[in-house]
C-alpha positions as a Markdown table, in Angstrom:
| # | Residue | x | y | z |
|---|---|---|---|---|
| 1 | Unk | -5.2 | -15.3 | 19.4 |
| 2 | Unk | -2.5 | -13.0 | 19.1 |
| 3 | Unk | -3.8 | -9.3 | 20.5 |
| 4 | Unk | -1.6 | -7.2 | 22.4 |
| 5 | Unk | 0.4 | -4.5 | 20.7 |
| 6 | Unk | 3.7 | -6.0 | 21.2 |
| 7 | Unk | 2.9 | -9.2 | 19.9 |
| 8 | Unk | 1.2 | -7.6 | 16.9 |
| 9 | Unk | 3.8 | -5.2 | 16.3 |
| 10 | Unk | 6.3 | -8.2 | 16.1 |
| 11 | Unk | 3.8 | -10.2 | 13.6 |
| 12 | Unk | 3.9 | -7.5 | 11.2 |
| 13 | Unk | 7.1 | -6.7 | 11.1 |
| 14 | Unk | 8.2 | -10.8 | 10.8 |
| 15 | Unk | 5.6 | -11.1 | 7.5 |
| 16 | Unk | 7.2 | -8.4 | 6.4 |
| 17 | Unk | 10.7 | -10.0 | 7.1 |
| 18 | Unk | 9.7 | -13.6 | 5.7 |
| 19 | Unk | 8.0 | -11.8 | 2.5 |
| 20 | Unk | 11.1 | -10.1 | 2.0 |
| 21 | Unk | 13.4 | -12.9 | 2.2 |
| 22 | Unk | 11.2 | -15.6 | 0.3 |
| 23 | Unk | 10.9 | -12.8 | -2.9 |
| 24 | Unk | 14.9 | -12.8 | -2.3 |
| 25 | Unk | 15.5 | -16.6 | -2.2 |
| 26 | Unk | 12.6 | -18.1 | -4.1 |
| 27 | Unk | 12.7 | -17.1 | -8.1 |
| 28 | Unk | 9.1 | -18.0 | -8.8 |
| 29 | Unk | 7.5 | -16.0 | -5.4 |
| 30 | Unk | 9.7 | -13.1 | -6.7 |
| 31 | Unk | 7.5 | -12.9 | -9.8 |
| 32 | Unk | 5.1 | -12.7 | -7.5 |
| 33 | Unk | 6.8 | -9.8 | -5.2 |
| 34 | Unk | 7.4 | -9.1 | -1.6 |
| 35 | Unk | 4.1 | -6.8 | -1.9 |
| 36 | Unk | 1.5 | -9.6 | -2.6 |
| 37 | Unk | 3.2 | -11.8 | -0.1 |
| 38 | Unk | 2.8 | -9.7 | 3.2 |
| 39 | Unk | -1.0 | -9.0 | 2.1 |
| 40 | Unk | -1.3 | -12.9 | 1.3 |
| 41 | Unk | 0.1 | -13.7 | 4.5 |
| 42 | Unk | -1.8 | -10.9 | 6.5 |
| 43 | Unk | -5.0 | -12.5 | 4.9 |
| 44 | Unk | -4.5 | -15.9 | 6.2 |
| 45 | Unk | -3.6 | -15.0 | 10.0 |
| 46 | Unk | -6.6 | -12.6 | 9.9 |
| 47 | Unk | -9.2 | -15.5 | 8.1 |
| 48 | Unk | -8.4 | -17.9 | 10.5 |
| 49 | Unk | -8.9 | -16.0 | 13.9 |
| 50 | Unk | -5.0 | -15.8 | 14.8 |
| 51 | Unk | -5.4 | -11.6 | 15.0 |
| 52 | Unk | -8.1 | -9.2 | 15.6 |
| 53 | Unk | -10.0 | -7.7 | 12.5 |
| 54 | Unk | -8.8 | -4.5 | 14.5 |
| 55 | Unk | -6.3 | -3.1 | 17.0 |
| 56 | Unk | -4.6 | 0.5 | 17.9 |
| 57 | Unk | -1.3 | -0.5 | 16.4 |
| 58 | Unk | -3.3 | -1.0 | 12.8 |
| 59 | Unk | -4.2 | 2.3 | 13.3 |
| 60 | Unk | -0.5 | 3.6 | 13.9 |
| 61 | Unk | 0.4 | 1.6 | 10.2 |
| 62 | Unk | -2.3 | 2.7 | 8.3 |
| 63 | Unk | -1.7 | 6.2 | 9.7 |
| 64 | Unk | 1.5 | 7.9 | 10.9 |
| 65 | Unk | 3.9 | 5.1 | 9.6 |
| 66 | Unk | 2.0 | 5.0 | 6.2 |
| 67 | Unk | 2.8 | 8.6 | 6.4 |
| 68 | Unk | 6.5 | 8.3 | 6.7 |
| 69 | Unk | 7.0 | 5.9 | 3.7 |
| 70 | Unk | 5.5 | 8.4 | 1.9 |
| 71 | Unk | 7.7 | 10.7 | 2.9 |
| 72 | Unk | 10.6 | 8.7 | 2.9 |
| 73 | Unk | 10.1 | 7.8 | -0.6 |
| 74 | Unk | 9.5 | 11.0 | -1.8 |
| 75 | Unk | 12.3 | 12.3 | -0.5 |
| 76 | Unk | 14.5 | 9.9 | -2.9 |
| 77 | Unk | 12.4 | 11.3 | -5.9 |
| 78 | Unk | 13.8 | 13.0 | -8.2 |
| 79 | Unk | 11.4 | 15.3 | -10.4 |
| 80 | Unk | 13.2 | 15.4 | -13.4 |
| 81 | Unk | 11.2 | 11.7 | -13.8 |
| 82 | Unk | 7.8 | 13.9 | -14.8 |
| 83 | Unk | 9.7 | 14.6 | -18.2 |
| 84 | Unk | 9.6 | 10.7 | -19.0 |
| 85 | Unk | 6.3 | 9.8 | -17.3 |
| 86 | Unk | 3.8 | 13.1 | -16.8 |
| 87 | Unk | 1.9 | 12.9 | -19.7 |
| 88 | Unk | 1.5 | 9.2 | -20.3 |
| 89 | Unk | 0.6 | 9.0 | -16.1 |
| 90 | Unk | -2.3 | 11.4 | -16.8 |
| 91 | Unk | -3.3 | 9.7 | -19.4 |
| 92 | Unk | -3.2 | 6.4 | -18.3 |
| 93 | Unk | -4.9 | 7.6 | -15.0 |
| 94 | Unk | -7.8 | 9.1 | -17.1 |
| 95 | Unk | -8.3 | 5.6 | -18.4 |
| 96 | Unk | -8.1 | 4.2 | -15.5 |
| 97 | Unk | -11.2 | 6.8 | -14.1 |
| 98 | Unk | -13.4 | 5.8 | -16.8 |
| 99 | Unk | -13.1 | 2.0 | -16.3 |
| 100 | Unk | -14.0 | 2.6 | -12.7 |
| 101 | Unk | -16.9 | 4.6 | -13.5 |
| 102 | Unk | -18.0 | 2.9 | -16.7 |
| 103 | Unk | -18.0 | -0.7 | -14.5 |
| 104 | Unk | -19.7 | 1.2 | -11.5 |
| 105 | Unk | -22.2 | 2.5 | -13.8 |
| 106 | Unk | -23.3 | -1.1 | -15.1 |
| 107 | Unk | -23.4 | -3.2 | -12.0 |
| 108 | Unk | -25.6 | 0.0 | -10.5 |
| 109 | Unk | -27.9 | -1.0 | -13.3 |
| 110 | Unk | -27.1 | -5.0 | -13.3 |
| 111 | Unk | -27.5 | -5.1 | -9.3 |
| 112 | Unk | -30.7 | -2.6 | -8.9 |
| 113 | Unk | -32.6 | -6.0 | -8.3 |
| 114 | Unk | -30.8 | -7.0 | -5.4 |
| 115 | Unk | -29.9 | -3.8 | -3.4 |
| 116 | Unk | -33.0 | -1.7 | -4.6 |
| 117 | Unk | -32.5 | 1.9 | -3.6 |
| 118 | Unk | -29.0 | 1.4 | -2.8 |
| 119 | Unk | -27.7 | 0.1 | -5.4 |
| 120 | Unk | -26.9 | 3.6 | -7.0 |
| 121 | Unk | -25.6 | 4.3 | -3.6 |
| 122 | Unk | -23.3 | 1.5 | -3.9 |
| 123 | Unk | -22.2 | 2.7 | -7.4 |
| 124 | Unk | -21.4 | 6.3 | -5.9 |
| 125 | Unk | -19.3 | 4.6 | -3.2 |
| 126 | Unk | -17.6 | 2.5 | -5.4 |
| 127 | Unk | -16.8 | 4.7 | -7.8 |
| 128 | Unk | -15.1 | 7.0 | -5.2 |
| 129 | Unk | -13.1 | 4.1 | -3.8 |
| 130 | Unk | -12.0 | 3.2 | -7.0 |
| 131 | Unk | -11.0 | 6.7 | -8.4 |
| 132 | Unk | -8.5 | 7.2 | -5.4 |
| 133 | Unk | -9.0 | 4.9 | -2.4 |
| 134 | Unk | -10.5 | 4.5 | 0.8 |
| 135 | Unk | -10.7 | 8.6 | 1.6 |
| 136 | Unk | -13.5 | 8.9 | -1.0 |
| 137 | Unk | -15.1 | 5.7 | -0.1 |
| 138 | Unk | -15.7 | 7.4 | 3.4 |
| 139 | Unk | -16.8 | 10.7 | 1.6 |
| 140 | Unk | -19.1 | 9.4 | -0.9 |
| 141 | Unk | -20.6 | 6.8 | 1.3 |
| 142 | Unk | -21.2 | 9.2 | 3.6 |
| 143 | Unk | -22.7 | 12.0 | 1.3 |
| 144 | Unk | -25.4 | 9.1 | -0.4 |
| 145 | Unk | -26.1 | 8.0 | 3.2 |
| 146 | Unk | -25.0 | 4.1 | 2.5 |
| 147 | Unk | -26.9 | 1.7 | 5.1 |
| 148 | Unk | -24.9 | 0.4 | 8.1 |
| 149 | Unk | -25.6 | -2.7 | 7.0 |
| 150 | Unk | -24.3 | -2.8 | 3.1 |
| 151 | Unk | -21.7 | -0.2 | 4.6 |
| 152 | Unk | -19.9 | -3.2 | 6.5 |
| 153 | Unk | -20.2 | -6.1 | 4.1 |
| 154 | Unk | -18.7 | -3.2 | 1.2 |
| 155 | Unk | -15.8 | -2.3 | 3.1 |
| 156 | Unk | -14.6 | -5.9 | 3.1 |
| 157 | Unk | -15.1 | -6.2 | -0.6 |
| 158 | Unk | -13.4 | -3.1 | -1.2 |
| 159 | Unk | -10.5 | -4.8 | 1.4 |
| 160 | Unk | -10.2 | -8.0 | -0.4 |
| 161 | Unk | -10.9 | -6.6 | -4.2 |
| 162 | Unk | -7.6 | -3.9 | -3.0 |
| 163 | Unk | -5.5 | -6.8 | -2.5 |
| 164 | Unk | -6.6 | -8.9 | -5.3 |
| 165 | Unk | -6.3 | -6.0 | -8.1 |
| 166 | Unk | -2.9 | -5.6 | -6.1 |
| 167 | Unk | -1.9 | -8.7 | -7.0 |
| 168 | Unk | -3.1 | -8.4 | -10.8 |
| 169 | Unk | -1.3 | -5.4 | -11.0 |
| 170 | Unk | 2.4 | -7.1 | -9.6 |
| 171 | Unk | 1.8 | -10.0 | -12.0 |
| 172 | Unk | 0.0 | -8.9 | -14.9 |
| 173 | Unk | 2.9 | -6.5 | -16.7 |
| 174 | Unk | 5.1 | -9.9 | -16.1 |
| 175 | Unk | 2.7 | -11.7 | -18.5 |
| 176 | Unk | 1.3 | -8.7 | -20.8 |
| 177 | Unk | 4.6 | -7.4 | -21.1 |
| 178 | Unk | 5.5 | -8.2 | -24.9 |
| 179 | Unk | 2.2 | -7.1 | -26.1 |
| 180 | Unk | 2.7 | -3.3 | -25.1 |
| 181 | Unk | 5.6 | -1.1 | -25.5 |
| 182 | Unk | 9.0 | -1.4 | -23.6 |
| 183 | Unk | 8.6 | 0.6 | -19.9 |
| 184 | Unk | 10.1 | 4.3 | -20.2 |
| 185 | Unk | 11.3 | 4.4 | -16.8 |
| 186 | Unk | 13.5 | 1.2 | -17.4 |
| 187 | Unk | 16.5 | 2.4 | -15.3 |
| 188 | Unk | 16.8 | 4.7 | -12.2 |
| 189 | Unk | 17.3 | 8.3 | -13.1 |
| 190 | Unk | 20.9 | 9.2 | -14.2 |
| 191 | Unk | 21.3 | 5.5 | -14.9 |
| 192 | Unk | 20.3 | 5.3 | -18.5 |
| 193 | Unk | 21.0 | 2.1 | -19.9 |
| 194 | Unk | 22.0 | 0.5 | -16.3 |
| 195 | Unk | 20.5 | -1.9 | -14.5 |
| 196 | Unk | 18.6 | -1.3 | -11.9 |
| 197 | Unk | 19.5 | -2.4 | -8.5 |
| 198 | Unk | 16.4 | -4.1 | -6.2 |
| 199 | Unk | 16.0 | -1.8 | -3.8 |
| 200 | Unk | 14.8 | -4.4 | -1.2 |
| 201 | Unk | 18.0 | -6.0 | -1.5 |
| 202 | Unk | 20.6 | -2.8 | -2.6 |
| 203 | Unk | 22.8 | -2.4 | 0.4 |
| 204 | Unk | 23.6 | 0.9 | 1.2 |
| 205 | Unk | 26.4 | 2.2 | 3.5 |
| 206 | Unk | 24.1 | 3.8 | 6.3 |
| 207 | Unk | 25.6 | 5.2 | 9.1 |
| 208 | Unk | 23.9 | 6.2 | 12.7 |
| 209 | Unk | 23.5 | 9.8 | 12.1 |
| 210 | Unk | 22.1 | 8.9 | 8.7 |
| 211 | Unk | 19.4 | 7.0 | 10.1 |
| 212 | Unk | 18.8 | 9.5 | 12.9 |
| 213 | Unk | 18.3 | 12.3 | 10.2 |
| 214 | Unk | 16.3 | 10.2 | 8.2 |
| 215 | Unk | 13.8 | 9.2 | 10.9 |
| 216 | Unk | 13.9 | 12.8 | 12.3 |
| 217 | Unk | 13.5 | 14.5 | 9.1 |
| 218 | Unk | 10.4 | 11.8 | 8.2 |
| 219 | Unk | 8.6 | 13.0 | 11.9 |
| 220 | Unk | 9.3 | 16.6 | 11.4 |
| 221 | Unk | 7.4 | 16.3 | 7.6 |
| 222 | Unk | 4.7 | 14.5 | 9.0 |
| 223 | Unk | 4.3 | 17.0 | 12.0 |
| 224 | Unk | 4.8 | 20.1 | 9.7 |
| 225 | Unk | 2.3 | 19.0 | 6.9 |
| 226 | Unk | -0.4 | 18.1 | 9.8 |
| 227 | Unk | 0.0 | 21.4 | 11.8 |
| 228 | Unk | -0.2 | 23.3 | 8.3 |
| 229 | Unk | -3.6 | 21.3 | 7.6 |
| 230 | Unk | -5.0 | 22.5 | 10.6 |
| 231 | Unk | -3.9 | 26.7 | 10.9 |
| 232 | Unk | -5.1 | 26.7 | 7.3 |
| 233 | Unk | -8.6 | 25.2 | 8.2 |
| 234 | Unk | -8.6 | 27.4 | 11.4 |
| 235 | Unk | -8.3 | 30.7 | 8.9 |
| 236 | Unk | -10.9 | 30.1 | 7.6 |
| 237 | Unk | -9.4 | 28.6 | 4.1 |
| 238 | Unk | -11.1 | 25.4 | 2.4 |
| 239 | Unk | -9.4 | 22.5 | 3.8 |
| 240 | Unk | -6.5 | 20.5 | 1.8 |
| 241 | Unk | -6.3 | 17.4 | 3.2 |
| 242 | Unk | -2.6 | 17.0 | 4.8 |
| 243 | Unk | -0.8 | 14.5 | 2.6 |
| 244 | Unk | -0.8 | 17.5 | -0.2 |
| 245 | Unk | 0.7 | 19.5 | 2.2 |
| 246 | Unk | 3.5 | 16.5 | 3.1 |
| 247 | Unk | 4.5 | 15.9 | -0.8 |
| 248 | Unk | 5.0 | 19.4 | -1.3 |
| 249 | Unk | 7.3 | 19.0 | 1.9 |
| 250 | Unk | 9.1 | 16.3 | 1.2 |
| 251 | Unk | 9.9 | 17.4 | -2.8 |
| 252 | Unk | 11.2 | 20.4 | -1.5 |
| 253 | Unk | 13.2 | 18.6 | 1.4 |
| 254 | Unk | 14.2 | 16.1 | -1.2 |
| 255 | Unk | 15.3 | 18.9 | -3.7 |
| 256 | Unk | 16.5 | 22.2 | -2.1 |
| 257 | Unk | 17.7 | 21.4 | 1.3 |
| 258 | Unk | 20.6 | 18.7 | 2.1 |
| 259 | Unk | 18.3 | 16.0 | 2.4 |
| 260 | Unk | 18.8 | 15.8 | -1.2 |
| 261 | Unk | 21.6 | 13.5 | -1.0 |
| 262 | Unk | 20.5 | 11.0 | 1.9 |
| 263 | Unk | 21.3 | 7.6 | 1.9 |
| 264 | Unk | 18.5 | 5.5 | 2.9 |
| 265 | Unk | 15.5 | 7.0 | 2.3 |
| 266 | Unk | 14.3 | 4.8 | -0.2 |
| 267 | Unk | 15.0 | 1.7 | 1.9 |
| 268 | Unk | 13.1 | 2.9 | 4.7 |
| 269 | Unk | 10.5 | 3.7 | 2.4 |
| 270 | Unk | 10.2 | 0.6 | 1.5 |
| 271 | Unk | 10.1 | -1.1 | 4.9 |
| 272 | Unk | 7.2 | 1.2 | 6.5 |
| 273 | Unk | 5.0 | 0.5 | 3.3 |
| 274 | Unk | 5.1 | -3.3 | 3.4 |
| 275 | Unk | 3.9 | -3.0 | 7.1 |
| 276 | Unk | 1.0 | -0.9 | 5.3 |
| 277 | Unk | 0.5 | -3.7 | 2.9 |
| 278 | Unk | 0.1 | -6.1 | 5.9 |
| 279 | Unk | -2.6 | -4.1 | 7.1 |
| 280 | Unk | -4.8 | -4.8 | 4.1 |
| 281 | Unk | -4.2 | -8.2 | 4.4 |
| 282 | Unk | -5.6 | -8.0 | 7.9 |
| 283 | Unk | -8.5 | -6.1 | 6.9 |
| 284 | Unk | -9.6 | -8.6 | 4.6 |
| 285 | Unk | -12.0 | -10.6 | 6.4 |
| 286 | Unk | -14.1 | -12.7 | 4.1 |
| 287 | Unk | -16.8 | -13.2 | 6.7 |
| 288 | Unk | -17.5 | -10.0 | 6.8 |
| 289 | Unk | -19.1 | -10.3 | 3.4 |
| 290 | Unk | -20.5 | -13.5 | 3.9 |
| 291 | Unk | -23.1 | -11.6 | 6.3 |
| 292 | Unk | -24.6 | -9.4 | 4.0 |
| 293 | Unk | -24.0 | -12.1 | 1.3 |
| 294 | Unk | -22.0 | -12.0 | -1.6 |
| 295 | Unk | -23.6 | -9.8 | -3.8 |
| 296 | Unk | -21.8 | -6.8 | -2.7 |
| 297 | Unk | -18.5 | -8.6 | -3.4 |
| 298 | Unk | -19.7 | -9.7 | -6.9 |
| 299 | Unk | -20.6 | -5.4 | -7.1 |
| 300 | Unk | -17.1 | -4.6 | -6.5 |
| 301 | Unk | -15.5 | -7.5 | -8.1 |
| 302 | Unk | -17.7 | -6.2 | -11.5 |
| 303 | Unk | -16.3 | -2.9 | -11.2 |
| 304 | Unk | -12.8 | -3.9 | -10.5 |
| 305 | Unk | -13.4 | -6.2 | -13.7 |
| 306 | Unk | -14.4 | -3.7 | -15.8 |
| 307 | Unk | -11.6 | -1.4 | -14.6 |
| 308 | Unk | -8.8 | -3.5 | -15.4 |
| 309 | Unk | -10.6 | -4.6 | -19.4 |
| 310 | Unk | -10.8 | -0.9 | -19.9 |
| 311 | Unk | -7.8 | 0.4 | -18.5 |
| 312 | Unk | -5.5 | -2.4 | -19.7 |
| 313 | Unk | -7.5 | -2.5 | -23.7 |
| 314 | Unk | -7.7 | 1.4 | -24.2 |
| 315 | Unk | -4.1 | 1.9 | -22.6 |
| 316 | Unk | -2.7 | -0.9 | -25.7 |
| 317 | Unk | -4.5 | 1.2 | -28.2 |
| 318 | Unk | -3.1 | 4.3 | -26.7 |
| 319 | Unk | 0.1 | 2.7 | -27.2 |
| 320 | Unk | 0.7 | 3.2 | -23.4 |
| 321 | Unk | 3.4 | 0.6 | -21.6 |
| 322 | Unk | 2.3 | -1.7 | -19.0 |
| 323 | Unk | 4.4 | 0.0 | -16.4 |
| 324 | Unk | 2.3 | 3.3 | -16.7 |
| 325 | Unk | -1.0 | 1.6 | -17.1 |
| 326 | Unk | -0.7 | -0.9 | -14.2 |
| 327 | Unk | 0.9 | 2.2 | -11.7 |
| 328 | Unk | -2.4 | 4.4 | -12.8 |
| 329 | Unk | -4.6 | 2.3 | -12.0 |
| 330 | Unk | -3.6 | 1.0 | -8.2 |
| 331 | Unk | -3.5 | 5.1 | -8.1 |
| 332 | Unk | -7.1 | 4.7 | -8.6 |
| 333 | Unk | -8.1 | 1.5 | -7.3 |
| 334 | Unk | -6.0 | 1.8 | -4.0 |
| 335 | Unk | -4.8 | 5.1 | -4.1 |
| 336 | Unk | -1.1 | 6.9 | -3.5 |
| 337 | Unk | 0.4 | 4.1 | -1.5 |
| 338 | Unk | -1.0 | 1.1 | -3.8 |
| 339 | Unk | 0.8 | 3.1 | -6.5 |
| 340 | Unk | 4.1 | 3.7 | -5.3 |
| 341 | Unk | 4.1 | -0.1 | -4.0 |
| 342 | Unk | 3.8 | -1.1 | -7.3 |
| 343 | Unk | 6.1 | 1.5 | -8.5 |
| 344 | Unk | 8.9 | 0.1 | -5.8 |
| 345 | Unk | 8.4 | -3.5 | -6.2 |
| 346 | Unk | 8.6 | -3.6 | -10.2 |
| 347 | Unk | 11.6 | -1.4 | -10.1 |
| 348 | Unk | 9.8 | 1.7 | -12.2 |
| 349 | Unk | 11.6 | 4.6 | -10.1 |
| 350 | Unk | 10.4 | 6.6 | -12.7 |
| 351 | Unk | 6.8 | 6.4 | -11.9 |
| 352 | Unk | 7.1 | 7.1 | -8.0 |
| 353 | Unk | 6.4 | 10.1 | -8.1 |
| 354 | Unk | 4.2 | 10.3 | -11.2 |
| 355 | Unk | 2.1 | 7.5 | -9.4 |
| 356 | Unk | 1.5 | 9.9 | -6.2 |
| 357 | Unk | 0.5 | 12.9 | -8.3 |
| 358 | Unk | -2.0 | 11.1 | -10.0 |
| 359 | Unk | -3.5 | 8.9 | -6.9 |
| 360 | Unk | -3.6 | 12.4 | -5.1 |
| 361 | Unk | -5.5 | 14.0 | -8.3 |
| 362 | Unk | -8.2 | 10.7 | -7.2 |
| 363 | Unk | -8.8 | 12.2 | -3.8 |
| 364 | Unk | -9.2 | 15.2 | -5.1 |
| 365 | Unk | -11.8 | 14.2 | -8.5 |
| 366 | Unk | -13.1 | 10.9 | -6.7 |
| 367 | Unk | -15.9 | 12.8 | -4.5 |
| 368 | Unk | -17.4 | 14.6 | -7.4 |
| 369 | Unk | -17.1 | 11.6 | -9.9 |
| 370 | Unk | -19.0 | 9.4 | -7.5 |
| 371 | Unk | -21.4 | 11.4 | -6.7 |
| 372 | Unk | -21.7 | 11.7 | -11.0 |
| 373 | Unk | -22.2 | 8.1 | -11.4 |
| 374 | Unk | -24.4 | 7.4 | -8.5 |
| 375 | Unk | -27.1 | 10.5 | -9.9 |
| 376 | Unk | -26.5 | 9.2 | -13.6 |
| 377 | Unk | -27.1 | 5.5 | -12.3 |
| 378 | Unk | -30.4 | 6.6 | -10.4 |
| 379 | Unk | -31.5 | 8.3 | -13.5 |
| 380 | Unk | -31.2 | 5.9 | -15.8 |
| 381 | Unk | -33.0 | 3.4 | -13.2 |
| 382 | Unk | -30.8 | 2.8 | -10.7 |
């Protein structure tokens, strides 16, 4: 097995290498995307015992590097884009709510057999995972008091359901594409009617210093947004969790400082999200649901299900394009980061930023609309 943090470190960074390069050299894998590859690959290193189900460095990916690409990335945002995408985001993301509470809402009901008593705990949960990502998953699950036992065998669902709607949401504006209307964010801002260069690929002429500022700039927003967190907790003030506090950095870094014009930022972006998106190929451990059996997966796969028919059938009659629909909903199903790597690896610059708005609107409406569905699930006979 491969375990200490070296070795690890190396592992992630190579999938992310060898994802990168077979989305460059092999047409039908790039249909596919360099996204879906790492958490592929992650998923079969993890499912056949080569790395632990959990380390320090995870940690470390999932936390301050995660951190940075978001920082990173929203530093190369431009917020003119809101003029092309705000409306039709909020929209889209609203669809994308009710699809995670409407399919919660029925397998509480279908599933009330199996899990008894917690099966409108379950639907609480879910809902909350599904309106923003894991944060409200630990909230709600929490606040309904979610046994140990389902607890465990859930949090691999949600893991492996993550990476499959992941997929679904790479692949499926490739195939629904002519049946909804053309993507507005179809070229990079100030590049109307030019084609889009693949930012995996795009190489840009970076210098030393440019990467030093870059990576110092990136630890100073992190550090800055975390200390804020924590004096404005410590006077007293309801708590906002930090990564508000780091977008609201990193626009204004990215907008009214120098930083504005630096070179790179997107590409490093980029990099520290994949090894995210290896992560939660890691974490998807399929015998973890296996020993609570597989009617919690079939829970989560119903509500994903039912997500994806509503948020993909009322989005076509809202005449919303693919682009908008499939970036709302990985804001809701996996939250900020899903969004902005689907965002990134379909080319939609346009709805980076729209994407984080809205998957940060989930943390902040996914606590109370879980808690909704679980009391409306328990009072209908849940």
């Amino acid at each position: 097995m491969i375990d200490g943090p070296l070795e690890l470190a190396f592992l992630i960074a190579a999938i992310v290498a060898v994802a990168f390069w077979l989305d460059h050299t092999v047409p039908a894998l790039s249909k596919v995307g360099a996204s879906l590859i790492t958490i592929i690959i992650g998923a079969a290193f993890s499912n056949l015992g080569l790395v632990p189900a959990s380390a320090p460095i995870y940690g470390v990916v999932t936390g301050p590097v995660t951190m940075l690409a978001i920082a990173w990335l929203l530093l190369a945002v431009n917020l003119s884009d809101l003029r092309k995408a705000g409306r039709p985001m909020v929209m889209a993301f609203g669809i994308a709510l009710l699809g995670t509470a409407l399919g919660a809402f029925v397998g509480g009901l279908i599933f009330v057999a199996t899990f008894g008593d917690e099966s409108w705990r379950l639907a609480a949960t879910l809902t909350g995972t599904f309106s923003g990502g894991s944060l409200n998953f630990v909230a709600v699950a929490s606040a309904v008091d979610l046994s140990d036992e389902i607890l465990a065998g859930t949090v691999a669902a949600d893991n492996v359901m993550t990476a499959v709607w992941l997929g679904a949401s790479l692949t499926l504006p490739i195939w629904l594409k002519r049946f909804y209307p053309t993507p507005i964010p179809a070229a990079a801002a100030g590049e109307e009617g030019a084609e889009l260069k693949h930012p995996f690929f795009h190489r840009e002429p970076l210098s030393t210093l440019d990467l030093a500022i870059l990576v110092a700039a990136g630890l100073a927003l992190v550090a800055l947004s975390e200390w804020v967190a924590g004096a404005w907790v410590g006077l007293g003030l309801p708590g906002i969790p930090s990564i508000l506090w780091l977008t609201t950095f990193a626009l204004l870094a990215g907008h009214l400082t120098p930083l504005r014009d630096s070179v790179g930022a997107f590409q490093l972006g980029n990099l520290a999200l994949h090894f995210f998106f290896v992560i939660i190929g890691i974490s998807s451990k399929f015998s973890l649901i296996l020993e609570v059996g597989l009617a919690a997966f079939w829970f989560v796969a119903l509500v994903v299900a039912v997500h994806g028919l509503v948020v993909y059938g009322l989005g076509r009659l809202a005449k919303l394009d693919v682009a908008t629909i499939s970036v709302a909903s990985q804001a809701a199903v996996g939250g900020p980061s899903s969004a902005l790597a689907v965002a990134v690896a379909r080319e939609w610059r346009g709805l980076v930023l729209p994407g984080v708005i809205v998957g940060l609107l989930g943390y902040a409406v996914g606590t109370y609309l879980g808690l909704t569905v679980g009391w409306l699930v328990r009072s209908v006979g849940g």
